[in-house]
C-alpha positions, 0 to 999 in steps of 0.5 A: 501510185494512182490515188483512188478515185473517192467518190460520194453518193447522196440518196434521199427516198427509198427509190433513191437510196435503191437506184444509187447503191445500185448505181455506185456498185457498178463504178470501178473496183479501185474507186472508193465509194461512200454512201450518205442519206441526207435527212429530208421528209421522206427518209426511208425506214430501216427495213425500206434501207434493207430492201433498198441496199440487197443489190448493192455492195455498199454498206449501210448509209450515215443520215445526215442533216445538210450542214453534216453533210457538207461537213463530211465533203469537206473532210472526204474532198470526194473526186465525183458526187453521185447525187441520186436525189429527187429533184428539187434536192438536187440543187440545195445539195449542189450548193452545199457540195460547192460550197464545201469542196475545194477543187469541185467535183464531178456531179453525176445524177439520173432517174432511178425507172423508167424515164419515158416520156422525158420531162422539162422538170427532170431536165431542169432539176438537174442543169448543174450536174456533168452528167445524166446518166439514163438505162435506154438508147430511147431514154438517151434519145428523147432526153437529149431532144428535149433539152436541146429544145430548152436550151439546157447544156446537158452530156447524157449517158447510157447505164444499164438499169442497176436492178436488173442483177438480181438472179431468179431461183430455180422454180420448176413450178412457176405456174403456180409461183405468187403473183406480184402486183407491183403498186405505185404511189402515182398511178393509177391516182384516183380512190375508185381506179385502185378500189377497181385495180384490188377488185381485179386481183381478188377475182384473180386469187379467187380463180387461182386459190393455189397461188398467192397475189401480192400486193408488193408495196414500197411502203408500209404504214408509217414508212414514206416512200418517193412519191406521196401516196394519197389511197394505199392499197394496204388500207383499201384492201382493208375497205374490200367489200367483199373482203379480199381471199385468204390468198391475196397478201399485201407485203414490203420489202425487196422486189428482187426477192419476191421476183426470185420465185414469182409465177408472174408481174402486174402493174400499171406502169411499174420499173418492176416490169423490166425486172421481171422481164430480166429474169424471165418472169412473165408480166401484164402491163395493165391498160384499162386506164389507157396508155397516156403520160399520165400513166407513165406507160407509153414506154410499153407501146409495141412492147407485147406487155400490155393487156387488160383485167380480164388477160389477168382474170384469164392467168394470160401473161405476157413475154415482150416483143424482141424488137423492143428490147434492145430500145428499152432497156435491154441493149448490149452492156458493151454499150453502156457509156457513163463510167468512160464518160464520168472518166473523161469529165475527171480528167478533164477536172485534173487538167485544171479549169472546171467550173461549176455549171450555171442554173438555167432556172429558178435563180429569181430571189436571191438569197430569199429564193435559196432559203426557200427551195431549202425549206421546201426540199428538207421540210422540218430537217431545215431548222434555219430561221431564214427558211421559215421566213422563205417558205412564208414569203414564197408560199402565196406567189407560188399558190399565184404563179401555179394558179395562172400556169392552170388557167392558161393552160385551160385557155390554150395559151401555154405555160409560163416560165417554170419558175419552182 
């Protein structure tokens, strides 16, 4: 009798939480799935985990502090490590799953959204994982460039996007269903542009009283979400001047939810937007702050997404192009490669030899460097006397190194080496 394969997924955010659950639903039914939240600074609510695990068949997760963590590897000794973490985790984790497993396991990783443009971080961040799962033959194409131009070992492989399982209720009255602005912590980033962004919605509410606009936020105060949030919209909106219509909301919860009988989506840059277009929901990817990385929306280039406040202002919303689709997110499931991957790199752990991989980067301190990306990743939840010493050491050549990296870049001389 074949032993199930007994897997182990590790979330830390909302988003995380949300991507992984998803993800680990997806493996075989005969593998044995566990879902754990390691105790970090932006642990998501018991409404955000609700919101997060709708998708998924997994139950909900035990938070643990990394040395209960390790622990439970230790019992578990899991066949593969899902680690959907952000990713100056990843690495604080991997040392603590190596350390508690005796035969290593398979370590897979990803990006929970749109991943477009590939960055040298995601990269980096996650050097040591088998395997990189990404949701878009492009995704897989500039990744696989980038890290062969960084000299990083990586095996990619193509997933469908997890979120893209949710079913859309029968809505004969879409022209009337909500419109839902998927918010987003990072952009746009500045206090005047969203100020500009709920102007926009309210002039839409006002010229569409018979439907609601929603804010639909990942967090709602109090609660911490994946990326730091400096200007929410629930406060601005309180800020409104004139304040916003009766029929322009601000809400949390599930987005598969509110998509499930929405009129329409609109965003800025928002992986909602590929989950809207899933179910056939129409959707205005907003480009009055232009389409750059910084805006995380080059993805929608040629996508028939993109449009301005006054295609809002006018209810024009929008369906793609169909040769985007099948680049972006919408190939054939039959192409989906990462469970027969993650299956090979499994049967190559059960022939024997399957050593762990080497960082490229950030190894510079020793043992001082280790404490350190620890206190940094898990702030408070890090009570070791070696982390506090770290974080105080490393502090000021950080503030230094980040500093020069500014100027040079100011000065066209490139970056130095990455060494965060």
């Amino acid at each position: 009798m074949t032993t199930a394969v007994r897997v182990v997924a590790i979330a830390d955010s909302d988003s995380y939480v949300k991507w992984g659950a998803s993800l680990a639903s997806q493996m075989p039914s005969g593998w044995d799935v566990s879902l754990v939240v390691v105790a970090n600074p932006v642990l998501p609510s018991a409404e955000q985990l609700d919101a997060a695990l709708r998708e998924s068949t997994l139950g909900a997760p035990a938070v643990l502090d990394l040395a209960a963590l390790a622990q439970w590897v230790r019992d578990i000794q899991p066949d593969v490590v899902l680690l959907s973490l952000r990713g100056p985790l990843i690495k604080v984790v991997v040392r603590a799953v190596l350390g508690a497993a005796i035969k290593r396991p398979v370590l897979i990783s990803g990006l929970p959204g749109i991943s477009i443009p590939a960055t040298r971080r995601a990269v980096a961040h996650r050097a040591q994982v088998d395997l990189f799962v990404l949701h878009s033959k492009r995704e897989v194409r500039e990744f696989t460039a980038l890290a062969a131009e960084m000299q990083v070992e990586h095996r990619f492989a193509l997933a469908t996007l997890p979120f893209m399982t949710a079913s859309r209720e029968d809505d004969a009255a879409r022209a009337n269903g909500d419109v839902i602005f998927a918010a987003q912590a990072k952009v746009p980033i500045e206090r005047e542009e969203r100020l500009a962004l709920l102007d926009w919605l309210a002039e839409a509410a006002r010229a569409f009283p018979h439907r609601r606009v929603v804010v639909k936020v990942r967090a709602l105060p109090g609660e911490q979400q994946t990326h730091a949030e400096q200007y929410d919209f629930g406060t601005l909106m309180g800020e409104m001047d004139p304040p916003a219509p009766a029929n322009m909301v601000v809400a949390g919860g599930s987005m598969g939810v509110h998509l499930s009988t929405a009129g329409a989506l609109v965003t800025v840059s928002s992986t909602a937007a590929i989950e809207a277009v899933a179910l056939g929901v129409p959707v205005l990817v907003l480009n009055d702050f232009g389409v750059s990385r910084q805006m995380i929306n080059l993805v929608f280039e040629d996508s028939g997404l993109l449009g301005g406040s006054a295609d809002l202002l006018a209810g024009r919303f929008k369906t793609p192009n169909a040769e985007w689709l099948d680049d972006n997110y919408f190939h054939d499931g039959s192409e989906d490669n990462w469970i027969a991957q993650a299956e090979e790199l499994l049967a190559v752990r059960a022939a024997g030899d399957f050593p762990a991989k080497s960082l490229t980067q950030g190894l510079l301190g020793g043992v001082v460097r280790r404490a350190w990306d620890r206190k940094r990743a898990l702030g408070h939840y890090d009570r070791s006397v070696s982390g506090r010493v770290a974080l105080v050491a490393g502090t000021v050549p950080l503030y230094a190194l980040r500093s020069t990296r500014k100027i040079r870049r100011q000065l066209g001389l490139g970056a130095t080496k990455d060494l965060a």
